[in-house]
N, C-alpha and C positions, 0 to 999 in steps of 0.2 A: 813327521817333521814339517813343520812350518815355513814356508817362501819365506827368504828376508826379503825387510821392509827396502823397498827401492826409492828414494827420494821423488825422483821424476815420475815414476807413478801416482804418487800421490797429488803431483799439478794436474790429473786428467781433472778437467772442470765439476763431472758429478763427482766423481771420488774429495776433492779439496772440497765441495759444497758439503757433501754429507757427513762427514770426518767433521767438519768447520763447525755445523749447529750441534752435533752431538758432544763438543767439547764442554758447548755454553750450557749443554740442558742433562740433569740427571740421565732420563730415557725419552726414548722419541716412539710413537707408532708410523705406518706407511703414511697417515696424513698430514699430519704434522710435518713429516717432511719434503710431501710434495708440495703443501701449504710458502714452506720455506724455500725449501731451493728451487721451486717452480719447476723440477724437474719432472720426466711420466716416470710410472709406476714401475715401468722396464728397467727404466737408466739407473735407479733407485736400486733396484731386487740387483741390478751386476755389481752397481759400485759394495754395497752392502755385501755382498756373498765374498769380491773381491778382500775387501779389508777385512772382513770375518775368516776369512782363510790365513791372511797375516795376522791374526788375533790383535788385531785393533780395536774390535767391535766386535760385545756379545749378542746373539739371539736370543730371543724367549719368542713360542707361541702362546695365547693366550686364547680360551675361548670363553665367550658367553652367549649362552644358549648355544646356537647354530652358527654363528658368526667367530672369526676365526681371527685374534690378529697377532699381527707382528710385531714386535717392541725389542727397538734396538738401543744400546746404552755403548760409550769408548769406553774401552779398559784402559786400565792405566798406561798401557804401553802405547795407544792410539793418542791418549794426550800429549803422552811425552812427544809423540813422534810428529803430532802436529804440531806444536809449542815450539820444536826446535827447527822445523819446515819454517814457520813462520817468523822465526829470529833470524831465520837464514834470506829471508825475503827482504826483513828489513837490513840489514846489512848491505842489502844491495841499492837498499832505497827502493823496493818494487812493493810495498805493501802499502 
């Protein structure tokens, strides 16, 4: 059974960062989103594990040759849950 989704979790800054560009892009790898959210590789791997535990966001590994990556995509429930984060922001005037 899955944590529910908690509103205020989702304002922690990496988590709203990485949830936020995965909305706007089919799937992301680790660079692309440290590219984007300017965040390290750590803050990235928890907010990601975090909202993949809430099934917000799927994993896939991927290899070629020796090299090993990570490619993450929001499930539909992550969109929604950011879409309605974000209408609730604007309601307040804070977006």
């Amino acid at each position: 059974m899955r944590p529910e989704v908690n509103e205020r979790e989702l304002l922690v800054v990496p988590r709203f960062k990485v949830l936020g560009f995965l909305c706007q892009v089919e799937e992301a790898d680790y660079p692309a989103l440290v590219e984007f959210t300017e965040l390290s590789i750590p803050d990235i791997s928890r907010s990601v594990g975090f909202l993949a535990d809430r099934g917000l966001v799927q994993v896939r590994k991927e290899r070629t040759g020796r090299v090993a990556h990570t490619i993450v995509r929001a499930t539909p429930d992550g969109i929604r849950e950011f879409r309605a984060l974000l209408e609730g922001l604007r309601k307040y005037g804070l977006s």
